[in-house]
Backbone as JSON Lines, residues from 0, in Angstrom:
{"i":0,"aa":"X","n":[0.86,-1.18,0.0],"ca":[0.0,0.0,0.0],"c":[0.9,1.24,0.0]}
{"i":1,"aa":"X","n":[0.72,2.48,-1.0],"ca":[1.41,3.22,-0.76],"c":[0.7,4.43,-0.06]}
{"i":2,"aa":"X","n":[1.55,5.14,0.78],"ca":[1.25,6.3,1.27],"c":[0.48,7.8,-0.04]}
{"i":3,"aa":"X","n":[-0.51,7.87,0.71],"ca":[-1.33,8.72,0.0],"c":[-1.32,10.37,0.95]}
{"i":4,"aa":"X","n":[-1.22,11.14,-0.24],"ca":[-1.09,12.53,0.1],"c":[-2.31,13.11,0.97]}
{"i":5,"aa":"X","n":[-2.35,13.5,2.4],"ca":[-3.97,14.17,2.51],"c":[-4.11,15.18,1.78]}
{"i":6,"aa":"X","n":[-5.53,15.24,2.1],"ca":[-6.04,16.62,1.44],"c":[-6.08,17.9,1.9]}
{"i":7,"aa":"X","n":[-5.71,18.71,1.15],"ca":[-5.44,19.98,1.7],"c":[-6.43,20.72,1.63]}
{"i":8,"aa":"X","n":[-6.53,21.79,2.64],"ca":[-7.05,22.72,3.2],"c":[-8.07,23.05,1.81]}
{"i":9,"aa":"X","n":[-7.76,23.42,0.68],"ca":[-8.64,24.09,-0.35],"c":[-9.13,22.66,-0.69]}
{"i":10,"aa":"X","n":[-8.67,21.71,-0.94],"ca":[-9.6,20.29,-1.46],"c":[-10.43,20.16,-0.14]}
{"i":11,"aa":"X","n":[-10.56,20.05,0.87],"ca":[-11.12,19.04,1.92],"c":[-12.26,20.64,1.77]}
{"i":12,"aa":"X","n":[-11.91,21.74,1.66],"ca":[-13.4,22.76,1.75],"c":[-13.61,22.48,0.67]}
{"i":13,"aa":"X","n":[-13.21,22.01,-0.8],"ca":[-14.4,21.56,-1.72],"c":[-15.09,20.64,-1.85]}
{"i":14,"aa":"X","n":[-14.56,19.88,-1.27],"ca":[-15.35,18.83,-0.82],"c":[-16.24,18.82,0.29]}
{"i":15,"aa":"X","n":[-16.73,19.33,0.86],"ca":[-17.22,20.26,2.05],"c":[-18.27,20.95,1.29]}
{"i":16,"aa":"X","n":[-17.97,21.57,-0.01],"ca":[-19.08,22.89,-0.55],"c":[-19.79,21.7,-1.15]}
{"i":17,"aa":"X","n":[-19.61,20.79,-2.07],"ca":[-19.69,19.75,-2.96],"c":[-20.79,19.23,-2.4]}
{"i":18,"aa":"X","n":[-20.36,18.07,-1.18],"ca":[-21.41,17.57,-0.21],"c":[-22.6,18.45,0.27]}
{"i":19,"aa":"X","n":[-22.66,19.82,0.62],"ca":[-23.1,20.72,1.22],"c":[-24.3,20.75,0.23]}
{"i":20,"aa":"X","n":[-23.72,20.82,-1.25],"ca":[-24.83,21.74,-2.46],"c":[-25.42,20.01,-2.69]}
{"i":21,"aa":"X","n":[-24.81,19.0,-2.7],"ca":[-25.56,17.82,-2.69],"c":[-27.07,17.65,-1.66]}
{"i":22,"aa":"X","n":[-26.2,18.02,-0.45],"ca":[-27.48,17.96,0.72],"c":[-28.58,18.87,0.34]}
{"i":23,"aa":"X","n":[-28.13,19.59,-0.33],"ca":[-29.3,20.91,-0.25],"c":[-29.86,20.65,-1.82]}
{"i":24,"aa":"X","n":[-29.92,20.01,-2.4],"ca":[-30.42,20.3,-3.71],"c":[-31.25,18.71,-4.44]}
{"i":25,"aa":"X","n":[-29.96,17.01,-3.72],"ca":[-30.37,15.94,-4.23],"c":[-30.75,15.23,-3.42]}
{"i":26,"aa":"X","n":[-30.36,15.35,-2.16],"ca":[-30.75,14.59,-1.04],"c":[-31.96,14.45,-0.44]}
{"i":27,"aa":"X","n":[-32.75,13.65,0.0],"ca":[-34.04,14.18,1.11],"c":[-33.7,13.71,2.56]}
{"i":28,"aa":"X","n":[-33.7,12.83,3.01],"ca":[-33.45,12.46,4.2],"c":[-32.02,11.84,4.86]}
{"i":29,"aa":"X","n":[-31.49,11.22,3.87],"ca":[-30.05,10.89,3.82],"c":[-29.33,10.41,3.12]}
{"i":30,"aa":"X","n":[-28.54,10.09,2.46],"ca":[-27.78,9.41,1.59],"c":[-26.7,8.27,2.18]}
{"i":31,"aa":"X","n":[-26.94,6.92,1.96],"ca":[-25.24,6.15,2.38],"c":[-24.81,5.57,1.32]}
{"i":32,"aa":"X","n":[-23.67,5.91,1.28],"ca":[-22.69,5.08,0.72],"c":[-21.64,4.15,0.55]}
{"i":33,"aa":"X","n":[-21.0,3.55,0.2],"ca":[-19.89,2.4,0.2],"c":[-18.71,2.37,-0.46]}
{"i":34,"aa":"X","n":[-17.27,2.19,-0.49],"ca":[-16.83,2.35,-1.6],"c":[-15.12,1.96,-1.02]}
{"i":35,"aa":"X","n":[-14.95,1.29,-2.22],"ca":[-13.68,-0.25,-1.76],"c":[-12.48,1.39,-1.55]}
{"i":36,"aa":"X","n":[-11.58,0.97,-0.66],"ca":[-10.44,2.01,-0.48],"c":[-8.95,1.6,-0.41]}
{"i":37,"aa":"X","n":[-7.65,1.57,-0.57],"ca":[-6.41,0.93,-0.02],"c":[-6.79,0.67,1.58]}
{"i":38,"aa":"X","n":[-7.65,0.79,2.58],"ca":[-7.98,0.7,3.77],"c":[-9.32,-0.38,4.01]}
{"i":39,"aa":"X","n":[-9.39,-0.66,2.98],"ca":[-10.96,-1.64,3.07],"c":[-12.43,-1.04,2.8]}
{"i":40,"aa":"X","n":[-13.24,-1.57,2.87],"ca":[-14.11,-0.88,2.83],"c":[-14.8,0.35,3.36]}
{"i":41,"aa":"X","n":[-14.94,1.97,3.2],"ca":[-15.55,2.85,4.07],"c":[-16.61,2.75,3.74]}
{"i":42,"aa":"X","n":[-17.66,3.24,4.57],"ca":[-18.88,3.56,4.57],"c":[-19.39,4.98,4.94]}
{"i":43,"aa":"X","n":[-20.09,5.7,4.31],"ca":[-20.76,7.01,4.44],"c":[-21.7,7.17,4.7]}
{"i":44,"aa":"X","n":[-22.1,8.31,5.68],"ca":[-23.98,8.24,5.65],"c":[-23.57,9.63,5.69]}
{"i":45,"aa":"X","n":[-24.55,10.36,5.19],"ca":[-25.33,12.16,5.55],"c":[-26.51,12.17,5.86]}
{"i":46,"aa":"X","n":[-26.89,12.54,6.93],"ca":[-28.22,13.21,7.04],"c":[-28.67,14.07,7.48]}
{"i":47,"aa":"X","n":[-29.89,14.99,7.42],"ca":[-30.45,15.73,7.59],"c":[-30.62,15.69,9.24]}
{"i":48,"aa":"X","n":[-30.72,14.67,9.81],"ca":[-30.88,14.53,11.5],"c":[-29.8,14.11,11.85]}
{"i":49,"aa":"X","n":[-29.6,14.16,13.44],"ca":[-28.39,13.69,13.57],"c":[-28.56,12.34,14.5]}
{"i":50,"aa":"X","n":[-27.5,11.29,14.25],"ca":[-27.6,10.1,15.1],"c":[-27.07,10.24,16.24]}
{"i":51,"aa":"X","n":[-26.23,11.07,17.36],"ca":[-26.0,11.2,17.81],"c":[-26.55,12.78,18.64]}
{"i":52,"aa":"X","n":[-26.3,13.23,19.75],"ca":[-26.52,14.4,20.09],"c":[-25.47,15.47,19.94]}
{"i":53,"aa":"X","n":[-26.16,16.47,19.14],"ca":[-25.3,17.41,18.24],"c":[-23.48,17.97,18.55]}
{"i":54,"aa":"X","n":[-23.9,17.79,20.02],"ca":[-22.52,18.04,20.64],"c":[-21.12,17.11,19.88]}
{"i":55,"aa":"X","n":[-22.02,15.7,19.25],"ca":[-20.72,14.94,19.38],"c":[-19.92,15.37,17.66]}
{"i":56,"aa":"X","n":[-21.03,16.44,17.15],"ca":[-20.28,16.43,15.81],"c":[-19.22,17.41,15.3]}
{"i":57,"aa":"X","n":[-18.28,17.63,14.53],"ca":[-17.5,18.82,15.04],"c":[-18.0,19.76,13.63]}
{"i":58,"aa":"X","n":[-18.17,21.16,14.04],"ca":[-18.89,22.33,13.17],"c":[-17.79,22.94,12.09]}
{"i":59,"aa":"X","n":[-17.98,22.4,11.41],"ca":[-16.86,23.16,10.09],"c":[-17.38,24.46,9.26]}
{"i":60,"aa":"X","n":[-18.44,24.74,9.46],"ca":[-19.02,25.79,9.04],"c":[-17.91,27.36,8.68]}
{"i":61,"aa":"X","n":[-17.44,27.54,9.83],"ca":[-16.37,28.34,9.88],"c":[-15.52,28.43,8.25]}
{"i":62,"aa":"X","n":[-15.56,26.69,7.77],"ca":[-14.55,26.72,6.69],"c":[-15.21,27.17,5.66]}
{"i":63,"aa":"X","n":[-16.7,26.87,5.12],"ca":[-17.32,27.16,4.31],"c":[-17.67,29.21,4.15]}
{"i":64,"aa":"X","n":[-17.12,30.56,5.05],"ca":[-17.29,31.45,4.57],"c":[-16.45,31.86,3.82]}
């Protein structure tokens, strides 16, 4: 497995706006996803509610002005 570059600061907020205009435009209640990785399988969910109590999620909002 080779070492993979993270994503930087301007990729990880487009990806951030990306997801964001997804939620708001294709989504209704949530979306999951799946998808093979050098790490195994990840799994994704988004939703509109949260599974946890809001505290536990961290607010990136800040990055999106």
């Amino acid at each position: 497995m080779s070492e993979q570059e993270k994503l930087s600061k301007e990729e990880f907020v487009a990806m951030l706006k990306a997801l964001k205009r997804h939620a708001e435009t294709d989504m209704d209640q949530w979306a999951e996803w799946k998808l093979d990785s050098s790490r195994g399988k990840i799994f994704i969910k988004v939703a509109v509610a949260p599974d946890a109590p809001e505290e536990c999620y961290i607010d990136v909002n800040h990055l999106l002005k």
